[in-house]
Residue, then its C-alpha position, 0 to 999 in steps of 0.5 A: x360928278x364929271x371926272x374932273x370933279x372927281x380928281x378935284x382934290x387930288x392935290x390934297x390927296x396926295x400930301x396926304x399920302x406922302x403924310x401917312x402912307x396911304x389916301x382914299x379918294x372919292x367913291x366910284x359908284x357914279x359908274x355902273x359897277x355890276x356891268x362892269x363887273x360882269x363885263x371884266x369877270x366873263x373876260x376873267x373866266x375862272x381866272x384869279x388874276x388877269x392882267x389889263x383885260x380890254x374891259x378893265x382898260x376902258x375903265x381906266x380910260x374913262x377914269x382919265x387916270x393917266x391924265x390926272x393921277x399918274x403925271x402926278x404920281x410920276x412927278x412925286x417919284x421922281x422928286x421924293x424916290x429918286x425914280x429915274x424910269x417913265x411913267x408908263x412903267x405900270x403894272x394892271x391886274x384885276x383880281x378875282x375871288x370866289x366864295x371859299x376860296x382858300x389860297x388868297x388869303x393873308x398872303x402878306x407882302x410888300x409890292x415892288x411899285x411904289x405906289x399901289x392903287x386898289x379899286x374896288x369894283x364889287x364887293x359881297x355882301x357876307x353873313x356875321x361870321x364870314x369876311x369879304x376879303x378886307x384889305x389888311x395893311x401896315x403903312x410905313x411898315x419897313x423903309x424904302x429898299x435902297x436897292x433890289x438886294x435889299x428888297x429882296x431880303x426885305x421881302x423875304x424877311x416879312x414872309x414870316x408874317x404871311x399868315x393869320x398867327x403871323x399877322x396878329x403878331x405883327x400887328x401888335x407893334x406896327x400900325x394896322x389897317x382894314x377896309x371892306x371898301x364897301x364905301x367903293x373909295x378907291x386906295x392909294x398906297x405907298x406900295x414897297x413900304x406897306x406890308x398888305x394882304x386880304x381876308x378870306x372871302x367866306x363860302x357864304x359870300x354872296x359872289x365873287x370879289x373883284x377890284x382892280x389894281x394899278x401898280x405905278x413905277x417899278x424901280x427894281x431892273x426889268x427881271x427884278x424880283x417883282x419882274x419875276x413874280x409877275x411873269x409867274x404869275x401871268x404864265 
């Protein structure tokens, strides 16, 4: 398959989204994942995040991502979001987490993007009893903030869900999502609608999780609460 292939129903894919609130494209294993693994996670060091690393860059590159998908997205931003920014307005990060690692995990919340890609580079293999870190996702569960006051309040509002007994709880009246990505399809989501977090990955885990993400427009100002978080984060 030539990335052309690759992007070939992405029309379709992304009717789907605005339909659902999410849409899974084709699986990314025609790449060499395990070198590009090991290429982004010697870049990553002992580090959880890191943002758009040289080797996660070339990736995109060579996924023609901002030739087939964000033009795209941006048109659908401006059209169905009343998104006045440009389309280089994007966030990418890798994520990285050990086996046992305690503090990524059920951290639920909403992006401030409107449209979060999740793309799975490796995934553990993990024994009956563990996780590898499942994504766990709501789609459509609060409406588009209007405004950055009310994304913050919104924001705000969700933390009381941020836990495994919050989860389960909300779980019960919205409708809720899980993926392994061990079939390596990438997810696109509506990101400031859809509540989100990951599933421990186990001490038993057989290595390390890593998938990339790309974050897509922005409409909260520069040192809007997204803003700020990031900035945190990549201190």
């Amino acid at each position: 398959m030539n990335i052309k292939e690759y992007w070939q129903d992405i029309d379709s894919n992304l009717d789907s989204l605005l339909k659902h609130g999410f849409v899974k494209f084709p699986s990314l294993k025609m790449f060499e994942l395990d070198l590009l693994a090991n290429d982004i996670s010697d870049e990553m060091g002992p580090l959880t995040f890191k943002e758009l690393g040289s080797r996660h860059n070339r990736f995109l590159d060579k996924l023609e991502v901002n030739k087939y998908l964000t033009p795209k997205l941006h048109a659908i931003a401006r059209d169905c979001f009343n998104y006045k920014g440009d389309s280089s307005n994007q966030y990418h990060v890798a994520r990285k987490v050990e086996p046992g690692n305690s503090k990524e995990m059920f951290r639920a919340h909403f992006d401030s993007h409107l449209f979060t890609m999740v793309l799975p580079i490796k995934i553990p293999d993990v024994n009956q009893d563990g996780s590898a870190g499942e994504l766990m996702y709501f789609p459509n569960a609060r409406k588009a903030p209007k405004n950055e006051i009310s994304n913050f309040i919104g924001k705000a509002f969700y933390k009381k869900y941020a836990s495994k007994e919050g989860l389960e709880k909300f779980s019960l009246s919205s409708t809720q999502k899980i993926d392994d990505f061990r079939d390596y399809q990438p997810l696109l989501f509506i990101g400031n609608t859809t509540l989100h977090t990951n599933y421990p990955v186990s001490s038993s885990c057989s290595s390390y999780r890593l998938t990339l993400l790309a974050h897509f427009f922005d409409p909260s100002p520069k040192y809007g609460v997204g803003g700020l978080l990031r900035l945190i984060r990549n201190r």
